[in-house]
C-alpha positions, 0 to 999 in steps of 0.5 A: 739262269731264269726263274725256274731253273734257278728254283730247280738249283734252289731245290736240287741244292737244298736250299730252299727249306721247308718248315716253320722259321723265324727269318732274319728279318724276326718274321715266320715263314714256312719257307726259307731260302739258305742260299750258302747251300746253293753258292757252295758251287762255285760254278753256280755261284759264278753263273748267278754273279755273272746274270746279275751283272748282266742285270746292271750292265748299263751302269758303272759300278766300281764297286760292289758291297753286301751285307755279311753273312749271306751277301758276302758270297754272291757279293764277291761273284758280282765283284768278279763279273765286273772286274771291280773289288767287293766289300761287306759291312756287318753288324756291330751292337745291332747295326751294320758298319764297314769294317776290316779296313773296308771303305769307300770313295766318295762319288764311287758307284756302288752296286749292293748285293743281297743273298735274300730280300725279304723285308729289305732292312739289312740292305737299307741299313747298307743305302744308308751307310754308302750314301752317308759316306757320299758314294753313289749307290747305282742299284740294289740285287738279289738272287731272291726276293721273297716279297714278289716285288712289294719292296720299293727301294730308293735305287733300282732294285733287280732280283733273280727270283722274286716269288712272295712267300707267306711270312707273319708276324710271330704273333700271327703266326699260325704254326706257332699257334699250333705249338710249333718251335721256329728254327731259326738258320739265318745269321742275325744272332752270330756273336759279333764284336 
């Protein structure tokens, strides 16, 4: 799937939003991408895990790991594409850990896999937590990245889509200058124990 049919999918699905949001990341947009909308077909779900591990075909991955929520899903379809398990870290008092059981080899090469990268923290956080584990992390994916290509990561990082998308800092931002409330759909703020 390339770009432009990917945005088509975005906006058939109605996962690409309109409006005025706070991101995951504590960023404003005018746009947001809620990718749950277009994974919930599994077979665009498999057509993207399968074209990003076309992407990383030239590496070994034995396994493949996403932050939870929004890289649980495409996560596992990469897993899929190359035959190899999936696992997610979550946030645990405000940082990410693998838990449920979830581990890794050391050595192991590891393919990580973001529904979206805006900033890029979550999936650092991710770098970190394999790294320290001592896995090999072979590269970094996303269906989309917000920044247009401005993010710069230890490890070959290949999106779907990148497209820069205006984003402000809340107090910068010129809807909420106008009096205007940030809806905020990611899932940073789920109640986790």
């Amino acid at each position: 799937m390339d770009s432009e049919k990917l945005i088509k999918k975005l906006l058939e699905t109605g996962a690409l939003l309109e409006g005025h949001f706070e991101l995951t990341s504590g960023l404003h947009s005018n746009k947001y991408f809620q990718c749950a909308l277009l994974l919930q077909n599994p077979e665009i779900s498999t057509e993207l895990g399968q074209k990003i591990k076309d992407m990383f075909s030239g590496e070994k991955v034995e396994l493949v790991a996403g932050p939870a929520v929004g890289g649980i899903i495409i996560a596992h379809e990469v897993a899929r594409a190359f035959g190899v398990k999936s696992v997610f870290a979550e946030r645990v008092d405000g940082k990410m850990a693998l838990r449920r059981g979830f581990g890794v080899q050391k050595g192991q090469k590891v393919l990580l896999v973001e529904d979206v990268i805006t900033t890029g923290g979550s999936i650092l956080e991710l770098v970190a937590i394999f790294k320290d584990a001592g896995a090999d992390v072979v590269g970094i994916a996303s269906i989309v990245d917000r920044s247009g290509g401005k993010i710069v990561f230890p490890v070959p990082f290949r999106p779907l889509l990148s497209i820069e998308v205006e984003s402000y800092q809340a107090r910068e931002c010129p809807f909420c200058a106008k009096g205007a409330k940030a809806e905020k759909p990611g899932s940073r703020n789920l109640n986790r124990k």
